[in-house]
N, C-alpha and C positions, 0 to 999 in steps of 0.2 A: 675406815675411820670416819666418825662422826663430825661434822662441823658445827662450832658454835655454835653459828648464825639460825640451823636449821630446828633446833627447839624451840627458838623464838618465835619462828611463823605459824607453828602448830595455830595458837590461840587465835594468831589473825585469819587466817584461811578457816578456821570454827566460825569466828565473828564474820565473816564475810558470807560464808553461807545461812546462818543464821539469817542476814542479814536477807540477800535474794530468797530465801524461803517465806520471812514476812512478808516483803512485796509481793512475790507470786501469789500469797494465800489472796492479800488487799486485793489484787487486781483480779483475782476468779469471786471474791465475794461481791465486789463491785459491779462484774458483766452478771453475775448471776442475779443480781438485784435489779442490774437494768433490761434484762431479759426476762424479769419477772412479770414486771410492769408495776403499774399503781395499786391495782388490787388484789390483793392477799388470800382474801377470800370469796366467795360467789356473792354477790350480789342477791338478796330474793325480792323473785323478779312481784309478786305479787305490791312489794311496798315503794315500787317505782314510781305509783299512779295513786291518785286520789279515789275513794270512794265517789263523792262527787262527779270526777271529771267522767268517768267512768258509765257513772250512774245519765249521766246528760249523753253521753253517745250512744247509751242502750234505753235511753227511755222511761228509765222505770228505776226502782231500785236492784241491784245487784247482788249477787254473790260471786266472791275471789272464787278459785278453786287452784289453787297451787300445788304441780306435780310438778318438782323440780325437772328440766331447766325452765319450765315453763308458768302463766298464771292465764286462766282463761273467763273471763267473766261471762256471766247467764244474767237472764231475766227467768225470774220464775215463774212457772207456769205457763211459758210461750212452748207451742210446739216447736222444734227444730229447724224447720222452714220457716218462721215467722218471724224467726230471732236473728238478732245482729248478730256477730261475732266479733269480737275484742280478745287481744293475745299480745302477750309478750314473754319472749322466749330470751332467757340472757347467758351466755356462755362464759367463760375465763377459760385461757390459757396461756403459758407462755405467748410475750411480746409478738417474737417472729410467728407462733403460731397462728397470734389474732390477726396479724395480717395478714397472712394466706389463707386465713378462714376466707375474712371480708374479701378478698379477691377474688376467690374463687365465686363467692355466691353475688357477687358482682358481675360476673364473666357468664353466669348460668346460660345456656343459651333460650333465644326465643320460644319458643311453644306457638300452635294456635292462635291465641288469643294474647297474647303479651307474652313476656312480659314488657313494658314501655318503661325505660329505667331516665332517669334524672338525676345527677350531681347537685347532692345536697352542701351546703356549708355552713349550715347553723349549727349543728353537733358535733363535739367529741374530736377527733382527728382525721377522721372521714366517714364521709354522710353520704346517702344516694336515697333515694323512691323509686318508689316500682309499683306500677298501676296492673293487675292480672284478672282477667276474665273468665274466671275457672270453669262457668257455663251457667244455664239457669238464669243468666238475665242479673245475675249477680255480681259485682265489682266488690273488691279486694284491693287495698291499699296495702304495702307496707312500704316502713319505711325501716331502713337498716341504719346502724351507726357505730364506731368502732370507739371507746375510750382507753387510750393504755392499752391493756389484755383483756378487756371486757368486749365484745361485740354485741348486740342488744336489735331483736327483730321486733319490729311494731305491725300487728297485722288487725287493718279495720276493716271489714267488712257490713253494712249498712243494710238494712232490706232495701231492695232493689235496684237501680242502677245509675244511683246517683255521684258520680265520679268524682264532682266538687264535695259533697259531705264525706263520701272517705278519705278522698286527699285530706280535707283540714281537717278531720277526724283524727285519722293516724299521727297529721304533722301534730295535732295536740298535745297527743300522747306521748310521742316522741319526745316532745320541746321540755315535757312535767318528767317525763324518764330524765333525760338528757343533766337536766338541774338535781334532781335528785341525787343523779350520780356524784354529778359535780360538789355536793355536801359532804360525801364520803370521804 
């Protein structure tokens, strides 16, 4: 035998479920937006940087050359030896990804010649430099830096071995990336 009371609750126990399934959806659409991070979609990396700023750390005037994740600038007409090198590499991935990116290539270990790493604070969420020697009498600055889900590599290299022009080289570059982002 059926009781009253028991047809009553049907619609409450419906409304109550209804009810924890909208929460549940809010609270997965919420961690998924927060594990997404700020940016939505990549970043291209060639429009991080000025033609200008660009054009003053190589010298001369430039050309981009943008193959995604990357942009790399030239002087033309320089042979390959003779020429700076300027690069920025910019990645997205999920939040927790970008942060085990940047750690990991934080953690890289030393080499030969460097790398000599330095805690950066002026960019993004977390920032570092890294001075590398890769041989040839040639220094390589980068400077790494994490926004959100974006992690973003700054790589200057100068002719010759001038260690203070690639440091404020790359921090340049980095600081004109860094703001850029910040616009997005």
């Amino acid at each position: 035998m059926m009781s009253p009371s028991r047809p009553e609750r049907a619609p409450h126990v419906a409304l109550a479920a209804a009810a924890i399934g909208v929460a549940a959806l809010a609270f997965w659409l919420y961690q998924d937006r927060t594990q997404q991070g700020d940016f939505a979609a990549d970043p291209r990396p060639c429009t991080l940087v000025s033609a200008e700023t660009a054009g003053r750390l190589l010298a001369g005037p430039t050309d981009a050359v943008e193959a995604l994740p990357y942009c790399n600038w030239a002087v033309p007409g320089l042979g390959s030896d003779a020429q700076p090198v300027l690069q920025i590499q910019v990645s997205r991935s999920g939040l927790d990804e970008a942060r085990v990116s940047f750690q990991r290539t934080k953690e890289e270990p030393e080499g030969k010649m460097g790398p000599m790493t330095t805690d950066l604070s002026d960019f993004g969420d977390e920032a570092f430099s890294r001075v590398r020697y890769p041989g040839g009498g040639r220094v390589t600055n980068e400077v790494f830096f994490r926004r959100s889900n974006v992690v973003v590599a700054v790589r200057y290299a100068p002719v010759g071995d001038d260690i203070d022009h690639a440091q404020a080289g790359a921090y340049d570059v980095a600081a004109e990336a860094a703001a850029t982002l910040g616009k997005g």
